[in-house]
Structure formats: structure tokens, C-alpha cells
C-alpha positions as CSV (number, residue, x, y, z in Angstrom):
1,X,12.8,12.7,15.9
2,X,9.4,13.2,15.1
3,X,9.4,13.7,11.4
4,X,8.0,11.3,9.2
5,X,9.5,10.4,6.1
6,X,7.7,8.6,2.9
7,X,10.0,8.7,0.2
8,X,8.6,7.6,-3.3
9,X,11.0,4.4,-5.1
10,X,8.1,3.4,-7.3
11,X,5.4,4.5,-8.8
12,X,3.2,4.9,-12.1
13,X,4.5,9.1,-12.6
14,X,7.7,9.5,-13.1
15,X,9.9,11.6,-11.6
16,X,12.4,14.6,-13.0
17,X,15.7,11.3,-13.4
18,X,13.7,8.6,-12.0
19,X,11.9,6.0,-13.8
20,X,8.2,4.7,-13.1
21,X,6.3,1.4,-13.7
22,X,2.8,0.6,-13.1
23,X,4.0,-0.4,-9.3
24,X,4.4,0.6,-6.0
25,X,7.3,0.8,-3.1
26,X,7.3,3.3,-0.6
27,X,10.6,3.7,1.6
28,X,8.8,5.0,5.4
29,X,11.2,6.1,8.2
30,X,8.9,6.9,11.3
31,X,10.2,7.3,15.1
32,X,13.8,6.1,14.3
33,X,12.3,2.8,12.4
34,X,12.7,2.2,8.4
35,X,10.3,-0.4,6.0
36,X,10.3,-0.8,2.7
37,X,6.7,-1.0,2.0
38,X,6.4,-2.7,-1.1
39,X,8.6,-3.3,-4.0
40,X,7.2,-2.8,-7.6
41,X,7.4,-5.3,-9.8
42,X,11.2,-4.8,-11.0
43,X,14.6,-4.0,-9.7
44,X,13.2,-0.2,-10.7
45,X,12.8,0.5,-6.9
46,X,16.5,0.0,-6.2
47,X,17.6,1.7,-9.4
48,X,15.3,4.8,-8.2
49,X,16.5,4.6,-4.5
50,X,20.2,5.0,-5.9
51,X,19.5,8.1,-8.0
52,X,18.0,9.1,-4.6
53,X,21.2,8.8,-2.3
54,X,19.0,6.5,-0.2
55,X,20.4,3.2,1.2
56,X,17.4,0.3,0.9
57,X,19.3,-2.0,3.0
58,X,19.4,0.6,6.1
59,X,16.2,-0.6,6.7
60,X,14.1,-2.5,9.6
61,X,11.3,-4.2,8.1
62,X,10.0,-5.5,4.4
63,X,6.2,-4.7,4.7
64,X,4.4,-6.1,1.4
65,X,0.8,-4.9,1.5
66,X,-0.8,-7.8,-0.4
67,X,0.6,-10.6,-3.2
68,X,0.2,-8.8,-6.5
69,X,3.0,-8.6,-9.1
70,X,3.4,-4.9,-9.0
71,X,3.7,-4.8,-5.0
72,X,6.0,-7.9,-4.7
73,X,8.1,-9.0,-7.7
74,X,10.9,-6.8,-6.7
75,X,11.6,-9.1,-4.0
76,X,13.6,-11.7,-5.5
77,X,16.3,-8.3,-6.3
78,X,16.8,-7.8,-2.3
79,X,19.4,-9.9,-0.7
80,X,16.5,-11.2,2.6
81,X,15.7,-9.6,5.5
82,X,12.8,-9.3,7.8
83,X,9.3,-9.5,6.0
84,X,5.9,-9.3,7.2
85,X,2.9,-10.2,4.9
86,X,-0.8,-11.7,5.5
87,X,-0.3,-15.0,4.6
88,X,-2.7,-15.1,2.1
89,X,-0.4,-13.0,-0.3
90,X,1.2,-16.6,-2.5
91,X,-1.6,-17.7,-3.5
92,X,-2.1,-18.0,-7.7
93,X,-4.3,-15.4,-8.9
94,X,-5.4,-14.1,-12.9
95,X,-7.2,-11.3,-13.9
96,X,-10.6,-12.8,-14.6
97,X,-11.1,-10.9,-18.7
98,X,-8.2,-12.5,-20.1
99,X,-6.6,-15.2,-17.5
100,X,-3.4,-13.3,-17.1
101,X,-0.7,-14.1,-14.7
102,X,-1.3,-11.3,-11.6
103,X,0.5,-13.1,-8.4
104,X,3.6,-13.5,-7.4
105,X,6.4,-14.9,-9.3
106,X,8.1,-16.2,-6.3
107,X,6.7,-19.2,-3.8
108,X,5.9,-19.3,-0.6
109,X,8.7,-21.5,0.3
110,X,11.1,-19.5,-2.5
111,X,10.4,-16.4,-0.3
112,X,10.4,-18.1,3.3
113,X,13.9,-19.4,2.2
114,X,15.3,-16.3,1.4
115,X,13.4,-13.8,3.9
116,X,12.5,-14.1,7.7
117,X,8.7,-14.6,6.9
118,X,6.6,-13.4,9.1
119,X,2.8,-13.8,8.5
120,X,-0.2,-12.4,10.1
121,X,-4.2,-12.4,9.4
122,X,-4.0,-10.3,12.7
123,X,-2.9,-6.9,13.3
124,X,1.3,-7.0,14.1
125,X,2.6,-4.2,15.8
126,X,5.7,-3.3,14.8
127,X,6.8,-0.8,17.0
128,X,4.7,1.4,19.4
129,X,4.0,3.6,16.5
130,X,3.8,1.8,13.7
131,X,0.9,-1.1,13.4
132,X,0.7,-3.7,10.6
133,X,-3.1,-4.2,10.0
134,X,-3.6,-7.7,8.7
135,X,-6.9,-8.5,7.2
136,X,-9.1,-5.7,6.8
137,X,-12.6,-6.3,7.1
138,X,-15.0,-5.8,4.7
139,X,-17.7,-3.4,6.6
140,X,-19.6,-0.8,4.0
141,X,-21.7,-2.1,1.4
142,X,-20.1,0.4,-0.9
143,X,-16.6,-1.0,-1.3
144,X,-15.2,-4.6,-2.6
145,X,-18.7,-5.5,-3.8
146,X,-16.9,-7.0,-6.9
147,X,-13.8,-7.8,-8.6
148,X,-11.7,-8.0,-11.9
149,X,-9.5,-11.2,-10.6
150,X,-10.0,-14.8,-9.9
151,X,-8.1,-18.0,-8.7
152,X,-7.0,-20.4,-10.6
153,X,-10.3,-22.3,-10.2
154,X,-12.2,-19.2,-11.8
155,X,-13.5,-18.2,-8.3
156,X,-13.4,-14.3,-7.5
157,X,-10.6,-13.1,-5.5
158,X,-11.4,-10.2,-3.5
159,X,-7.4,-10.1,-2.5
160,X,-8.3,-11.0,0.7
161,X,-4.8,-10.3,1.8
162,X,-5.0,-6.6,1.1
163,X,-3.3,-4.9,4.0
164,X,-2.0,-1.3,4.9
165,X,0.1,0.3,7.6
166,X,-1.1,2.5,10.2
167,X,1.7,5.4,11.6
168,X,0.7,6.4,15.2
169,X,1.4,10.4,15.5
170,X,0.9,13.6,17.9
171,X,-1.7,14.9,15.0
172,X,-3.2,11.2,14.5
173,X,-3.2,7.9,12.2
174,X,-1.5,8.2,9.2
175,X,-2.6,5.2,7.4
176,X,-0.2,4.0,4.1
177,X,-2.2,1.3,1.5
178,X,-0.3,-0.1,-1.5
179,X,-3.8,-0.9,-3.6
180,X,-7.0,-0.3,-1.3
181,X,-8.2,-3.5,-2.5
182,X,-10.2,-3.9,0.8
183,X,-11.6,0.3,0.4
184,X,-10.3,3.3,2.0
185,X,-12.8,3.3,4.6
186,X,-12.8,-0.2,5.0
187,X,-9.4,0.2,6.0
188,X,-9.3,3.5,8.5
189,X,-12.0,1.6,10.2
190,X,-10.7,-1.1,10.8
191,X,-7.1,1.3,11.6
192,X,-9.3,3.1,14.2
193,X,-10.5,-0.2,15.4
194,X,-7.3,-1.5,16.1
195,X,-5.3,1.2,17.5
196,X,-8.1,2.5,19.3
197,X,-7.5,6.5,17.9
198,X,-10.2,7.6,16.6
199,X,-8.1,10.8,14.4
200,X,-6.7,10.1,10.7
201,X,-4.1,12.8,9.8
202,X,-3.4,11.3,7.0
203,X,-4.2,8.4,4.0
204,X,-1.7,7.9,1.2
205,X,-1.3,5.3,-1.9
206,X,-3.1,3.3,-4.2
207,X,-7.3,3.8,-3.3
208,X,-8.5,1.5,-5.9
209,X,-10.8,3.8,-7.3
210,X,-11.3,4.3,-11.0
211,X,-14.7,6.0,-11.7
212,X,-15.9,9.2,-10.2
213,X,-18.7,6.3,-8.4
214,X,-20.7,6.4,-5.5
215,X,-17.4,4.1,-4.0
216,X,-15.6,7.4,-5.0
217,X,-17.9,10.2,-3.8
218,X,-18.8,7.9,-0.5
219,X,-15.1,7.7,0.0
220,X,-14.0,11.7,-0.4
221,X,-17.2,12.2,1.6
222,X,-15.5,10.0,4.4
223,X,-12.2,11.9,4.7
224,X,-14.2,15.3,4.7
225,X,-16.5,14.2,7.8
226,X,-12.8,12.8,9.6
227,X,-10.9,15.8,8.3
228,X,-8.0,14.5,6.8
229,X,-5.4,16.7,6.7
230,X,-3.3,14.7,3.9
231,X,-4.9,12.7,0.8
232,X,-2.4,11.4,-1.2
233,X,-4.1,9.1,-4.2
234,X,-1.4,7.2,-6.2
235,X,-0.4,4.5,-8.2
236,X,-3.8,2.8,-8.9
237,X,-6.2,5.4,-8.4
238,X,-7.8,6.3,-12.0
239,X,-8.2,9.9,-13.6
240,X,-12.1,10.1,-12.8
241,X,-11.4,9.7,-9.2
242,X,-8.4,11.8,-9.2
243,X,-10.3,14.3,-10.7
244,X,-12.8,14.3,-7.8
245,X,-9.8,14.6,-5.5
246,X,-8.6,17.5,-6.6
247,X,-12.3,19.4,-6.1
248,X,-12.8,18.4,-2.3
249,X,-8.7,18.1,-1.5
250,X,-5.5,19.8,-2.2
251,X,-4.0,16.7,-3.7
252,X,-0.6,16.4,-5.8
253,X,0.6,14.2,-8.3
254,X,2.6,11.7,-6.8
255,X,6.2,10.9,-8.5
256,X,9.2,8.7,-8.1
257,X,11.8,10.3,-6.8
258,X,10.0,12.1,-4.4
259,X,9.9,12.7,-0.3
260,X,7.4,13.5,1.5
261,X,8.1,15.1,5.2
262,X,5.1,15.3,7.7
């Protein structure tokens, strides 16, 4: 009963038969309770679940972590369901160089048709071990100090709807992001904060870290002082950073196609 399972439908590695885009969608059975978490930015996930022998639709929840094209344009490929979202995650959003197209391709009301939308700024619990964290607050003066994107009326979005999931276990949090947009501390913090445990077993995804930075050195310094038994950097965590992993933390490369048990 109390093994965790985070298997791996999307990511940027591939796996041995499974494709990859740049993406994420994580498939999390916890305490007899399954979410998709995510969806990458195809039909990929579903194609990868398949090759898998795992059944997408067995699941409880659609958690999408925050309203970027790589995290969310799989939805229209899943027939509905229950989904739970900050509602900040339709809004239209570019990347600020070159004005591309980085939201959502579906609506608000497109999506709210289809799903049972459910959106929250607050922290949702899901179950009694499993905690949505809405909007993560921006606390260190290390982290989300600037940004790459920007609304449609040039403004900088800080992707404001960045969210995670927190896993209550016997050996602590274990705290799942799909970008890090808001920063990995940022979020455990604000984890702690809410589920009022102070432990972190483990911190998995995308850390939106690119450089080997005083964001990245202030981060790995972070997970030392909490001793974090798992670090698991993925999808859009650059090879600077991962680098600088892999000195302070046994890390591996993350793949489609695989599971990992805690």
C-alpha cells in the first residue's frame, strides 16, 4: 500500500522504445490514488503510456502544474475527467525574444467544457496524502528575479500559476514540480508551510535551472542542509545545473518509459 509510483510518459530523454519531446507528464499512483500530472505537448504521453502497459484513464485526478504548451497541450487528446489547475494557467503568454506562441492552445471555456475544472490559487488537498499547492509564493531573493516570457501586452509573466504536488509519506514530503517556475525552494517552503511537515524526502521534475548560478548553487545548497534523500532534475533543468547535481547528489538521467518506486 505504501509504495509510491512515478512513472515517466513524457519527457525531453528518451527512453529504450519510447519517444520524448521537450515536455512533461508524469503518471503518480500514491496511497491507492492515481494523477496524471501533466500532459506534454502531444498525444506522445498516451502513445508512451501504451508501450508501457499502463492504462491513463485508470486514473483519479488531471493535475496540470501551470499553463504552458509543453505541460498542457496534451489535453485536448484525453476524453475529460477531473482537472485541477490555478486558474491563472489560460491566460495568453509569448516568449518575450521572439513573441512566440508559449500558452495553451485550448480556452478556458474549451477546457471547462470538456473537463471538470477545478481551479485553485489556494492549496487543494486532494487526499490526506496528497496536497495540490496552488500559488507558490515568491520568498528568496535568489529565485524568479526575472523572466524570458511576457503577456500579450509585453508585460513579464513570471507564470504566476506555477504549481507542484506535495506527497505526504512515513519518510517525509515528496514534492513533484512540472517547471519550477516559482524556484525549488520557493516551492518546498511554501510545501512545508502548508502541510505543516517540516521533512522533504524527496523533489523531482523540471527545476528551471540553466546555469551553474548562485540560483543553482543556493538551490543544491538547500536540499543538502534538508537532506534530501531523492533529487530528481528533469525536463527543463539545463546541463550546467545538471552538472552540479551530479557533484553534491547521486542524480540519474530521467527517461520516458521509466518508473520510479519509492
Amino acid at each position: 500500500k505504501n509504495v509510491m509510483k512515478i512513472s515517466i510518459l513524457t519527457d525531453n530523454n528518451p527512453g529504450g522504445n519510447t519517444g520524448a519531446e521537450h515536455g512533461l507528464s508524469y503518471f503518480i499512483e500514491h496511497e491507492g490514488t492515481k494523477i496524471l500530472f501533466d500532459t506534454g505537448q502531444s498525444d506522445l504521453f498516451l502513445q508512451n503510456a501504451s508501450l508501457m502497459g499502463m492504462d491513463v484513464e485508470e486514473r483519479d485526478l488531471i493535475i496540470l502544474s501551470h499553463g504552458h504548451f509543453d505541460h498542457g497541450n496534451g489535453l485536448p487528446h484525453l476524453p475529460g475527467g477531473k482537472l485541477i489547475c490555478h486558474p491563472g494557467c489560460f491566460v495568453k503568454r509569448y516568449r518575450t525574444i521572439d513573441h512566440t506562441y508559449i500558452g495553451l492552445k485550448n480556452s478556458r471555456d474549451e477546457i471547462a467544457q470538456k473537463f471538470d475544472l477545478t481551479t485553485s490559487k489556494a492549496p487543494l488537498r486532494v487526499n490526506d496524502s496528497m496536497l495540490f499547492l496552488g500559488e507558490i509564493p515568491r520568498i528568496t531573493d535568489f529565485e524568479s528575479q526575472q523572466t524570458s516570457f511576457s503577456f500579450e501586452d509585453g508585460s513579464p509573466d513570471f507564470v504566476a500559476d506555477d504549481s507542484a504536488v506535495a506527497l505526504q509519506t512515513e519518510k517525509g514530503l515528496f514534492v513533484i514540480t512540472g517547471c519550477g517556475h516559482a524556484g525549488v525552494v520557493n516551492t518546498l517552503e511554501h510545501a512545508k508551510k502548508t502541510t505543516g511537515k517540516q521533512r522533504i524526502y524527496g523533489f523531482m521534475g523540471g527545476f528551471h535551472l540553466k546555469k551553474r548560478d548562485r540560483q543553482t548553487i543556493e538551490t543544491i545548497h538547500y536540499l543538502k542542509k534538508n537532506r534530501v534523500e531523492h533529487v530528481i532534475p528533469s525536463h527543463c533543468t539545463g546541463l550546467p545545473a545538471l552538472v552540479a547535481f551530479a557533484e553534491s547528489f547521486q542524480i540519474q538521467s530521467v527517461r520516458t518509459g521509466d518508473t520510479y518506486t519509492f
